[in-house]
VEXDREN-2710 file (C-alpha; in Angstrom, 1 decimal):
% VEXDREN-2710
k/r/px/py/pz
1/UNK/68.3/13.6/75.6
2/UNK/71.1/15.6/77.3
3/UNK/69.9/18.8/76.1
4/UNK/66.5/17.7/77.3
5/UNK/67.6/16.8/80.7
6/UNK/69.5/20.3/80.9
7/UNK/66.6/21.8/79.9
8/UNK/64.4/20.5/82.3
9/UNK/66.5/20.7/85.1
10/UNK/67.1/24.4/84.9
11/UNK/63.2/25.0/84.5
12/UNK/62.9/23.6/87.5
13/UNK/64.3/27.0/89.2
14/UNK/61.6/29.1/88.1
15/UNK/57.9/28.5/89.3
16/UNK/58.8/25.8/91.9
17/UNK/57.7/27.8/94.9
18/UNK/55.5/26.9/97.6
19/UNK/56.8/28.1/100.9
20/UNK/59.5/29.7/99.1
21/UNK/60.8/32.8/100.8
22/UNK/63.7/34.2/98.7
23/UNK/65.8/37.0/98.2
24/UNK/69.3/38.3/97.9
25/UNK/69.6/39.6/101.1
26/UNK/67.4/36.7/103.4
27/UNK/69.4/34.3/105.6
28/UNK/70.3/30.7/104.5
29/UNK/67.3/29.9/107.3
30/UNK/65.3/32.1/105.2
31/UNK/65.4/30.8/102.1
32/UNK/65.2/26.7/103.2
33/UNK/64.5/26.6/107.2
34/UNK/61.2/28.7/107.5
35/UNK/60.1/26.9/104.4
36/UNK/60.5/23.7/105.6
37/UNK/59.1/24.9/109.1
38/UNK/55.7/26.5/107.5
39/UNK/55.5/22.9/105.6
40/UNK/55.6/20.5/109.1
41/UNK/53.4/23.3/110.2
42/UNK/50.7/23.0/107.4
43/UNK/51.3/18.8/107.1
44/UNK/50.9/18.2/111.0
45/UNK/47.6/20.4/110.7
46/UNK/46.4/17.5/108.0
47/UNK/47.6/15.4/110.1
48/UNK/45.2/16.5/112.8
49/UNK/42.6/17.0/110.8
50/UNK/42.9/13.3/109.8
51/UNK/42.9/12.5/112.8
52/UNK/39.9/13.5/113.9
53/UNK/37.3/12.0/110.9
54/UNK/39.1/8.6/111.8
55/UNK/38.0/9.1/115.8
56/UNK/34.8/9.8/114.4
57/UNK/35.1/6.5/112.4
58/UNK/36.5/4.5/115.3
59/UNK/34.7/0.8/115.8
60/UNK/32.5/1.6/112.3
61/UNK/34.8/-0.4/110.3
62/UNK/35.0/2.7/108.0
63/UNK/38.1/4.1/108.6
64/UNK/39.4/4.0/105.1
65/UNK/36.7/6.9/104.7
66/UNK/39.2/9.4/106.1
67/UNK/41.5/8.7/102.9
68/UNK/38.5/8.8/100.6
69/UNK/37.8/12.7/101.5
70/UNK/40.9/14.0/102.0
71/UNK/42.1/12.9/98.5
72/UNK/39.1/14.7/97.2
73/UNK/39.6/17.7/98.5
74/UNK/43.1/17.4/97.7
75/UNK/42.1/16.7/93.7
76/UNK/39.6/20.2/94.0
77/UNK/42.4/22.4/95.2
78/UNK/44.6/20.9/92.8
79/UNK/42.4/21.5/90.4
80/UNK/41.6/25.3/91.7
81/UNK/45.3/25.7/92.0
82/UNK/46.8/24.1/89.1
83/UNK/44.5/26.7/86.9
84/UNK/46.6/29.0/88.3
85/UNK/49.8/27.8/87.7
86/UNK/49.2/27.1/84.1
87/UNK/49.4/30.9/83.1
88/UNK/52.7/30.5/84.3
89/UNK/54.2/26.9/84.0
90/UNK/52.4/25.8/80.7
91/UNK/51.0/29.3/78.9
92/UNK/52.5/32.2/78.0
93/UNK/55.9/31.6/79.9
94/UNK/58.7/33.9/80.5
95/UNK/61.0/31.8/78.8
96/UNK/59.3/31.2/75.5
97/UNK/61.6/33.7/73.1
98/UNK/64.6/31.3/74.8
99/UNK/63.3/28.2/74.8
100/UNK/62.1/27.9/71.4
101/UNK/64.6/29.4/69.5
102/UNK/66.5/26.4/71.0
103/UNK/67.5/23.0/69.1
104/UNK/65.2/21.2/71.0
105/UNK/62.2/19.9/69.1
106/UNK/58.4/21.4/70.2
107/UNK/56.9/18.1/71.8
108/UNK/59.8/17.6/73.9
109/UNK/59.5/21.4/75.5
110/UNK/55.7/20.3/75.7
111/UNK/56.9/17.4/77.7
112/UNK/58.9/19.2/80.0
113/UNK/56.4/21.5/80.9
114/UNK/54.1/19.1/81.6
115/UNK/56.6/17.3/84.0
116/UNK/57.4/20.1/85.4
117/UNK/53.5/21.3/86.1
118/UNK/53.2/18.2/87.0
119/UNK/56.1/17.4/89.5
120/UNK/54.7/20.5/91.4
121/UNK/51.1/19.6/91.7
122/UNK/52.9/16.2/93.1
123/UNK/54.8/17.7/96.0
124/UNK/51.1/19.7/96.3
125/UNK/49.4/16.8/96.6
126/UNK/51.8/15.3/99.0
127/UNK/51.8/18.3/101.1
128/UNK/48.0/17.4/101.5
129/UNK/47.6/13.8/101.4
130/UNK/51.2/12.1/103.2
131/UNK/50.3/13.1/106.5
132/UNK/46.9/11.9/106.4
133/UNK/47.9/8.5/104.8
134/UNK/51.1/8.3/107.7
135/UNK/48.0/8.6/110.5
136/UNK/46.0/6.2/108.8
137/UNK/48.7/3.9/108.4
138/UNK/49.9/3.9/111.6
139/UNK/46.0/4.2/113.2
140/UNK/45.2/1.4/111.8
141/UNK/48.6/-0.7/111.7
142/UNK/48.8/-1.3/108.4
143/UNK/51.6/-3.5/106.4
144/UNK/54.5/-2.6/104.1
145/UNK/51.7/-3.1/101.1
146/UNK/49.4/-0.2/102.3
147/UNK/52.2/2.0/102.3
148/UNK/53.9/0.7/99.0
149/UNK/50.4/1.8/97.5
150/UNK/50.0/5.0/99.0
151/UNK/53.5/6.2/97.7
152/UNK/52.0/4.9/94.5
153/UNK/48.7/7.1/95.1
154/UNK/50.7/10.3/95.7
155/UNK/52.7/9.7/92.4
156/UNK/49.5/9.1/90.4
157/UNK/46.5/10.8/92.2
158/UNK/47.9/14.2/90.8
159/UNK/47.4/13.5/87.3
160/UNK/43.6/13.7/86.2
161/UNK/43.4/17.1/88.6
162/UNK/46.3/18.3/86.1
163/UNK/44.6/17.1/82.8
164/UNK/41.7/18.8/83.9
165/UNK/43.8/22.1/85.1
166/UNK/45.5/21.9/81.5
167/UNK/42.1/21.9/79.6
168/UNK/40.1/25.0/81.9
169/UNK/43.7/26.7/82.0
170/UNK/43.9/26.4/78.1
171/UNK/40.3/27.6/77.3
172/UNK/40.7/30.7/79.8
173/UNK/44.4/31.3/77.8
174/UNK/42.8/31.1/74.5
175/UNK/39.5/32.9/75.2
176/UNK/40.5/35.5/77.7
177/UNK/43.4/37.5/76.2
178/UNK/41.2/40.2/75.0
179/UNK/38.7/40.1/77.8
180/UNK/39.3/43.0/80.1
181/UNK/38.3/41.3/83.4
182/UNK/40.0/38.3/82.6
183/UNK/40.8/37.6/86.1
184/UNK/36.9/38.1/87.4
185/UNK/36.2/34.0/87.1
186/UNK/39.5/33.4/88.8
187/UNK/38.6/36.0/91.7
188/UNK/34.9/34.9/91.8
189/UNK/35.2/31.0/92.1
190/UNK/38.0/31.2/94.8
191/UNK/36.1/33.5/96.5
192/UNK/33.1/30.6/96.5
193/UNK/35.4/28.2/97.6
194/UNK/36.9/30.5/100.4
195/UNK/33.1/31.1/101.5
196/UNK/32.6/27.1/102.1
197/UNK/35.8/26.6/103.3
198/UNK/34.7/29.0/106.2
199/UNK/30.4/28.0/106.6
200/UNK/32.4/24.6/106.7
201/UNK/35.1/25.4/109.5
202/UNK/31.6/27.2/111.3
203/UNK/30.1/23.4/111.1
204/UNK/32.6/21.0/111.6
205/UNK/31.0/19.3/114.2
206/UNK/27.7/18.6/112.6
207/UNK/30.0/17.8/109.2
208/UNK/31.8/14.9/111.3
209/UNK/28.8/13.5/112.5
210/UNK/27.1/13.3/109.0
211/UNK/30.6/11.7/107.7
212/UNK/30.2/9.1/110.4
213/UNK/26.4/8.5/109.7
214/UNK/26.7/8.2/106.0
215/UNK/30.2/6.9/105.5
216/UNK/29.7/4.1/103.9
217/UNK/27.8/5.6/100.7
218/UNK/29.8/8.6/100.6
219/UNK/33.0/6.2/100.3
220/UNK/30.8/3.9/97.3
221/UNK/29.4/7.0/95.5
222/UNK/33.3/8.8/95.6
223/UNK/34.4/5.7/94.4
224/UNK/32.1/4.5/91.5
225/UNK/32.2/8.1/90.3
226/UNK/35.9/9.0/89.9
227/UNK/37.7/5.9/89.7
228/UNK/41.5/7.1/90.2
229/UNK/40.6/7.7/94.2
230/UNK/38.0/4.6/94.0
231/UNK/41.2/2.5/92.8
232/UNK/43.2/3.8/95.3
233/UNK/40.9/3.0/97.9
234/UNK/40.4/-0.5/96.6
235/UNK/43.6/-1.2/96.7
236/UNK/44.1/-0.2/100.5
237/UNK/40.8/-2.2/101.3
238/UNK/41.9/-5.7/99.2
239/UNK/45.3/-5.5/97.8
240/UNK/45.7/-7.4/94.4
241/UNK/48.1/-7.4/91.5
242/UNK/45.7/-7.1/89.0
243/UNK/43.9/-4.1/90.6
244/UNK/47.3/-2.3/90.9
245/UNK/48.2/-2.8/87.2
246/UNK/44.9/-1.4/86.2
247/UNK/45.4/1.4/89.1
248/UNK/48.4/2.5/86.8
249/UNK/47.8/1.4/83.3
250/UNK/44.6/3.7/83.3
251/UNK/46.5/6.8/85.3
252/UNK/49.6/6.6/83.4
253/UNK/47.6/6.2/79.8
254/UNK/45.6/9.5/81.1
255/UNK/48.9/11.7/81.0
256/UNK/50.4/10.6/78.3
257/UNK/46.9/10.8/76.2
258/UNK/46.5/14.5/77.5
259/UNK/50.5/15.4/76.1
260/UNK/49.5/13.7/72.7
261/UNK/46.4/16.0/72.4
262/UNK/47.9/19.0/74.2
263/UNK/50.8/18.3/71.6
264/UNK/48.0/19.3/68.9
265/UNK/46.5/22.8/70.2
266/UNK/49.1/23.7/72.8
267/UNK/51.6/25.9/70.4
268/UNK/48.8/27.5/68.7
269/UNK/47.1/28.4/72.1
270/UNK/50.9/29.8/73.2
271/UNK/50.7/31.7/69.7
272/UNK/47.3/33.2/69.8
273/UNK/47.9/34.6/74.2
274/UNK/51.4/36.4/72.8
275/UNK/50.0/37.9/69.6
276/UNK/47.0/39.4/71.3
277/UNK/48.8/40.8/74.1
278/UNK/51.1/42.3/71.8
279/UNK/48.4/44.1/70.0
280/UNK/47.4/45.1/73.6
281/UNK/50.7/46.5/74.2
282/UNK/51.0/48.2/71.1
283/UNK/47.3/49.9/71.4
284/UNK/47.3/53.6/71.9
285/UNK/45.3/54.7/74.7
286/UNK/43.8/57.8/75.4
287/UNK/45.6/59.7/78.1
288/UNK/43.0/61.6/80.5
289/UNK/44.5/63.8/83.0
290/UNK/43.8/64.0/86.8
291/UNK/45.2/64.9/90.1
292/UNK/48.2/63.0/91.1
293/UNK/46.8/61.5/94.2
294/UNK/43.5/60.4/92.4
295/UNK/45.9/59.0/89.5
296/UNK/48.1/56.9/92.1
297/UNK/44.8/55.4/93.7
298/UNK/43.0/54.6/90.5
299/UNK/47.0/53.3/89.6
300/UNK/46.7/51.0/93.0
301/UNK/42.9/50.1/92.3
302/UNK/43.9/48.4/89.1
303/UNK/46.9/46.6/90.1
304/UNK/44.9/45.3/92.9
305/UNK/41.9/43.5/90.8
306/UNK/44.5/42.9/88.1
307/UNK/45.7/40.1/90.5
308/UNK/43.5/37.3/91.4
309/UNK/45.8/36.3/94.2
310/UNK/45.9/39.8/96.0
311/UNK/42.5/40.0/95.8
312/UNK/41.6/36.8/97.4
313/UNK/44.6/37.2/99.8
314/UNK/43.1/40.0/101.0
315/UNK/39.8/39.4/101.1
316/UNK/40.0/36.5/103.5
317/UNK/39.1/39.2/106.6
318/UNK/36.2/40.8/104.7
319/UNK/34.7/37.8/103.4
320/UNK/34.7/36.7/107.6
321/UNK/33.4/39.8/108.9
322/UNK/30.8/39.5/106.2
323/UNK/30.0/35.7/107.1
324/UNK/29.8/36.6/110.9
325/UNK/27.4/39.1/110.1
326/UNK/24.5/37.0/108.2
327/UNK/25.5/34.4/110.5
328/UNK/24.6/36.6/113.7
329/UNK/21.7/38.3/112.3
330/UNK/19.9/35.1/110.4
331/UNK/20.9/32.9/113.4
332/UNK/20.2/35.0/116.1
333/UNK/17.5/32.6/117.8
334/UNK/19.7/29.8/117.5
335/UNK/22.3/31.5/119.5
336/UNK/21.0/32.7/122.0
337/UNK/19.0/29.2/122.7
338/UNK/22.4/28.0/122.3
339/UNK/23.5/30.2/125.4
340/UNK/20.3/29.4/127.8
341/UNK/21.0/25.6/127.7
342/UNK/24.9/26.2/128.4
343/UNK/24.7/26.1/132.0
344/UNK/26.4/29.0/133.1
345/UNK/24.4/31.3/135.4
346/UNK/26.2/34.9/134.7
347/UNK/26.2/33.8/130.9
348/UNK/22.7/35.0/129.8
349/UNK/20.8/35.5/126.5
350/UNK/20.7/39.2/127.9
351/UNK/23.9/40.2/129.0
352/UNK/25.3/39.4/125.0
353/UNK/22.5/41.2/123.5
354/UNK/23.3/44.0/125.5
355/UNK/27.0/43.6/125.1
356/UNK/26.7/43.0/121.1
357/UNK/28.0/46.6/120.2
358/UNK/31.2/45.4/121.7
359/UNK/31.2/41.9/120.4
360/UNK/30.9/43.7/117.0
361/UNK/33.5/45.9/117.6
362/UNK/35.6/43.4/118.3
363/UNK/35.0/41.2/115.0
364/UNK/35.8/44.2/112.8
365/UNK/39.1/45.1/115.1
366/UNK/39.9/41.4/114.2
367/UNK/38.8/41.0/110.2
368/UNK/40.8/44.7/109.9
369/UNK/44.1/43.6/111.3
370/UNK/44.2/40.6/109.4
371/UNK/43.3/42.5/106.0
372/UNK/47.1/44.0/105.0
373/UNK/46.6/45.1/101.5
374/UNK/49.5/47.8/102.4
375/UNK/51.8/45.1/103.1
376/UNK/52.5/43.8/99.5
377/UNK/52.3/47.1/97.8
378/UNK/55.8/48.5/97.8
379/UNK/56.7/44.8/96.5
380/UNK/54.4/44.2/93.7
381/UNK/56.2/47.6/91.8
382/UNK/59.2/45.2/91.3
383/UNK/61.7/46.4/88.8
384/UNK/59.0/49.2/87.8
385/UNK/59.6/50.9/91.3
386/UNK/62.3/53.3/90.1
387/UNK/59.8/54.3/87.5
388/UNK/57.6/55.0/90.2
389/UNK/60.3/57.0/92.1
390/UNK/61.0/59.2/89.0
391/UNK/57.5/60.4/89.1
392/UNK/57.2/64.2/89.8
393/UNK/55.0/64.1/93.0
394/UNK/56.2/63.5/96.7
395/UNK/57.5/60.1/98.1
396/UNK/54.5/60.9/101.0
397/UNK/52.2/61.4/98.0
398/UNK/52.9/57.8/96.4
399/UNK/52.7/56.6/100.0
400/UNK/49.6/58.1/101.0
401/UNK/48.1/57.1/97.6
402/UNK/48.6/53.2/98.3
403/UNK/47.2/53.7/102.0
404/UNK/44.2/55.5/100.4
405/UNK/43.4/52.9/97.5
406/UNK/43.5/49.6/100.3
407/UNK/41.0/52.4/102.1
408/UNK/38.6/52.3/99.3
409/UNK/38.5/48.4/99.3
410/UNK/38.2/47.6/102.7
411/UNK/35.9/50.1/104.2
412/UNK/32.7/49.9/101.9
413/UNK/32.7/46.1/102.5
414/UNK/32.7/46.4/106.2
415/UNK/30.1/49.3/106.5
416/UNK/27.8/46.9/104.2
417/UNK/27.9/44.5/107.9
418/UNK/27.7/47.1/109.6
419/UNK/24.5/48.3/108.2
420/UNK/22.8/44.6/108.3
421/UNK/24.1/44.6/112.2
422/UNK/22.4/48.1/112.9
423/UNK/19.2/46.5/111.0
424/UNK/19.2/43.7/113.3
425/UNK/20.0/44.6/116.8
426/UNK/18.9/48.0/119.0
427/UNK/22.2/50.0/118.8
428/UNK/22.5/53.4/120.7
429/UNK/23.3/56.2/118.8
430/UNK/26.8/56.6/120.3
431/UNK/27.0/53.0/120.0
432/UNK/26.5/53.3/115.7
433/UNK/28.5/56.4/116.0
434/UNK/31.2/54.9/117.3
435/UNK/30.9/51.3/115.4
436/UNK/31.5/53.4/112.1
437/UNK/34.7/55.9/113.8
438/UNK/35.8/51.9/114.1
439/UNK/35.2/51.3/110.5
440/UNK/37.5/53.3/109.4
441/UNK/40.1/54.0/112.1
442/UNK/41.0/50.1/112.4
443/UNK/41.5/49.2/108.8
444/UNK/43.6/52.7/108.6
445/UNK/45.6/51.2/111.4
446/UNK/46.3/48.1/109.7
447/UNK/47.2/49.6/106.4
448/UNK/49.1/51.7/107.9
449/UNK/51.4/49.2/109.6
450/UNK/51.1/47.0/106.7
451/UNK/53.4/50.1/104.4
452/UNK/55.0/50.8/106.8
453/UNK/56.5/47.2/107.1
454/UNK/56.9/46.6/103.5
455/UNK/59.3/50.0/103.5
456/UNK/61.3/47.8/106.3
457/UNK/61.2/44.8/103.9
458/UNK/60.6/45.6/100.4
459/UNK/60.7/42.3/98.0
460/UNK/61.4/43.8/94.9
461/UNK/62.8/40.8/93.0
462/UNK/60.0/38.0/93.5
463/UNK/59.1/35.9/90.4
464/UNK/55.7/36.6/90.8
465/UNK/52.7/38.1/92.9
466/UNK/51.9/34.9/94.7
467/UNK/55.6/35.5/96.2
468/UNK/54.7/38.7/97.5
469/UNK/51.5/38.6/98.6
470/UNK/51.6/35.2/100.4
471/UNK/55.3/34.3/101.0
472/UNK/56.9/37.9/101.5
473/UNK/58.9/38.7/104.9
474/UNK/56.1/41.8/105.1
475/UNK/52.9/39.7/104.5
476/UNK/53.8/37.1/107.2
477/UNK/55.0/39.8/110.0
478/UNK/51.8/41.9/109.2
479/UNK/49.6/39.1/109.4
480/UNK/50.8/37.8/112.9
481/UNK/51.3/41.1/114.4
482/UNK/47.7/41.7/113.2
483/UNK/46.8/38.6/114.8
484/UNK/49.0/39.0/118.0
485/UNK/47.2/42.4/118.5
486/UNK/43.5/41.2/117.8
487/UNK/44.0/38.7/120.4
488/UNK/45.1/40.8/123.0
489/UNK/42.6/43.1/122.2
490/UNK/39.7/40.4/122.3
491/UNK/41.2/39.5/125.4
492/UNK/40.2/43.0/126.7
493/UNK/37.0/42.3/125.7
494/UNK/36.4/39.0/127.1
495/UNK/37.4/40.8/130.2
496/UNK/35.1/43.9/130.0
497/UNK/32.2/41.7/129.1
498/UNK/33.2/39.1/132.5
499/UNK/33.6/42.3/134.5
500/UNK/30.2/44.0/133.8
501/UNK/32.2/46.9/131.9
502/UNK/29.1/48.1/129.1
503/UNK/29.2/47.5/126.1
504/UNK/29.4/51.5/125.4
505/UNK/33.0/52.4/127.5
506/UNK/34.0/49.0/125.9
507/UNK/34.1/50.2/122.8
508/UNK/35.3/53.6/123.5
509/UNK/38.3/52.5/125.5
510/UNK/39.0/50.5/122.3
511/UNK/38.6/52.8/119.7
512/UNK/40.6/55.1/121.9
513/UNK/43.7/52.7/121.5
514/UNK/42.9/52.3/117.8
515/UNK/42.9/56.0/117.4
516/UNK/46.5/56.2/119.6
517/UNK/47.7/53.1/116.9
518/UNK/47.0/55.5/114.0
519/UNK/48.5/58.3/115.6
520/UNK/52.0/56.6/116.4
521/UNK/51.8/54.5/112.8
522/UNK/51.5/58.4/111.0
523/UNK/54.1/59.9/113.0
524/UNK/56.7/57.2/112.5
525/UNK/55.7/57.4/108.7
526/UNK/56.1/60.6/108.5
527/UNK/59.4/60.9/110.1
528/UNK/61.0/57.6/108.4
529/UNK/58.3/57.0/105.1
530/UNK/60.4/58.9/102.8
531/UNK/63.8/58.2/104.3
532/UNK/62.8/54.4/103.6
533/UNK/61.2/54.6/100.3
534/UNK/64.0/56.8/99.2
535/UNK/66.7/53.9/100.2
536/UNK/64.4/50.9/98.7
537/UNK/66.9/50.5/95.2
538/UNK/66.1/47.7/92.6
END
């Protein structure tokens, strides 16, 4: 049991992170304040969010609706997330070679995996759920019971979305080794969730008044179809002993079910993911030759769709731009019916379709800056970086290489809105002209600043790419400066478009600044790129 306890307690130092920002040479705010800021942060969002379905509620005697949906959507991102972590917390771990060879029987490293997978998909679900149940709670002044049982719920709630995380994450192990686009289902249904995550955030309004229309079935279909939130929210509505015995009999007999059968398949599954990729390993490829800086993109190209979490990280802008697009050329009528019944005199159905050019200009100047591909690049090398160093081509070559890859993502998707805009709406020919200088100039802006920060702040030790890509020093001050800048930039818009500036100087006084951003951003790379990249030692 001690050995077991040891065990368990030193995997809990690997694969933990959620807001983890870490490093040898961060700050002791760093590593645990920013963390625990970014978490209040993300929690008082719920907490707002809650907030809101319960006004919508208020008087209906349906309050207990808001707990219903937000421990469903908790359950699907668990779910969606917990897939994820099972490559790393359950299959195919790091620390098999170790761990095994150790006197410690199979089932009980089985166990502490599972723990462990589990305990984070509990502080997950916390993350989601606590804030919305505090608000509820205190909404509705609710007694020491209702928050006995909701301490209960974010215990329990966790587990089914785990069992089922266990069995898809399993099947894609098992199945996938050998497939070469193994991470294409990964990247695809994200993507689909990202997609109604935003047509939803477009909605909201006409979302909360369907909740409040149709609460009560939503709440009795939830509940008679997945019984572990339908117990939950039984027990908040009538409290009784016998309901709250069941509530954890059945949960409880769920996990340790799944560990029994898992016990069966799971070292055979573990087995069959190492052998294969060691036949991968120990494949001999054809080497085809090419130029260097073609090499280094196609290099870049596949490390990027190698990573389900880069690409989906950095598709968030495209995905919007795209969205914005259907939206303004299917919706159109809508809109601009939308803008006659508003009220305001100088706002006219006229004035924005003659001002559209800009507005466009404006979305991709926005989607751009918050698309840093660049800005995890340097990072993802890791301890393969001084590899990349020893290569016989230029430092500015490498450089220019990873700028030019992020290049080839980002610009085809935003020309594909472009050309459904130009479709749609009466552009000039300077106007289109222009609109496509601003397809490329903006994202080379962004990707530019996004290396050139990663140079500054190189992570070169993080566990793994979600590290990187979402909680790296150079991801988070691209992505706010990006936003800082968009804002100030649509603020020049706004103020054009109030000042009867056209729509054509509009966006020539902003491509004019982009150009002078990609000017400045290639001079300061070119006089401290190589020094940098040069000093960056792992």
């Amino acid at each position: 049991m001690r050995k077991a306890l040891s065990l368990f307690k030193a995997s809990l130092s690997e694969g933990m992170s959620f807001f983890k920002i870490s490093g040898r040479n961060r700050s002791k705010f760093m590593k645990m304040g920013l963390p625990i800021i970014i978490g209040v942060l993300f929690m008082s969002a719920m907490a707002s969010y809650g907030y809101m379905i319960m006004e919508q509620l208020s008087g209906t005697g349906m309050e207990f609706v808001t707990l219903t949906l937000f421990s469903v959507i908790t359950t699907l991102f668990i779910v969606m997330e917990g897939v994820y972590k099972t490559s790393g917390l359950l299959f195919n771990c790091r620390d098999d070679d170790i761990v095994l060879s150790l006197p410690i029987k199979k089932s009980t490293v089985l166990l502490i995996r599972m723990m462990k997978f589990y305990l984070f998909e509990v502080m997950v679900n916390a993350l989601f759920l606590a804030p919305v149940m505090l608000v509820y709670g205190v909404n509705m002044d609710m007694g020491i019971l209702y928050y006995v049982v909701s301490l209960l719920a974010l215990l329990l709630l966790p587990i089914v979305p785990v069992v089922v995380s266990c069995i898809v994450g399993g099947l894609i192990s098992y199945f996938s080794v050998k497939f070469k686009f193994k991470n294409l289902a990964e990247i695809v249904l994200t993507t689909i969730a990202l997609i109604v995550v935003l047509i939803a955030s477009f909605s909201l309004q006409d979302i909360l008044q369907s909740i409040t229309q149709n609460a009560g079935s939503i709440n009795e279909r939830i509940a008679s179809v997945y019984y572990p939130i339908g117990g939950y929210i039984g027990l908040v509505s009538e409290f009784s002993i016998g309901k709250l015995v069941m509530f954890i009999l059945v949960n409880v007999g769920i996990l340790l079910l799944t560990v029994l059968l898992l016990g069966r398949v799971y070292f055979k599954i573990n087995s069959r993911v190492k052998v294969v990729k060691s036949e991968v390993k120990n494949k001999k490829y054809k080497i085809n030759t090419r130029k260097p800086i073609f090499a280094l993109i196609k290099k870049e190209l596949n490390r990027f769709v190698s990573s389900s979490v880069f690409v989906v990280n950095a598709g968030f802008g495209l995905v919007l731009y795209l969205l914005a697009c259907i939206f303004l050329c299917v919706n159109t009528d809508g809109m601009m019916v939308g803008v006659a019944e508003n009220g305001v005199e100088w706002l006219t159905a006229d004035k924005i379709m003659s001002f559209m050019p800009a507005l466009m200009f404006g979305l991709i100047f926005f989607t751009s800056m918050m698309t840093s591909i660049t800005s995890s690049m340097i990072s993802l090398e890791g301890k393969s970086f001084n590899v990349l160093k020893s290569l016989p081509v230029s430092a500015m070559t490498i450089i220019v290489g990873k700028v030019l890859a992020a290049m080839v993502v980002i610009v085809p998707i935003i020309l594909v809105g472009d050309l459904m805009m130009f479709i749609k709406f009466d552009f000039s020919i300077w106007q289109i002209l222009m609109i496509l200088i601003a397809s490329v100039v903006t994202p080379l802006v962004a990707e530019l600043f996004g290396i050139i920060v990663n140079l500054k702040y190189p992570k070169m030790d993080a566990e793994d790419d979600v590290e990187v890509v979402k909680q790296s020093m150079s991801s988070m001050i691209a992505v706010f400066t990006g936003m800082g800048v968009s804002v100030v930039m649509i603020a020049i818009i706004g103020f054009a478009f109030m000042s009867g500036v056209g729509a054509t100087e509009t966006i020539g006084a902003g491509l004019l600044f982009s150009v002078g951003m990609a000017v400045l951003a290639l001079f300061y790379l070119n006089a401290k790129g190589v020094e940098e990249f040069n000093g960056i030692n792992v």
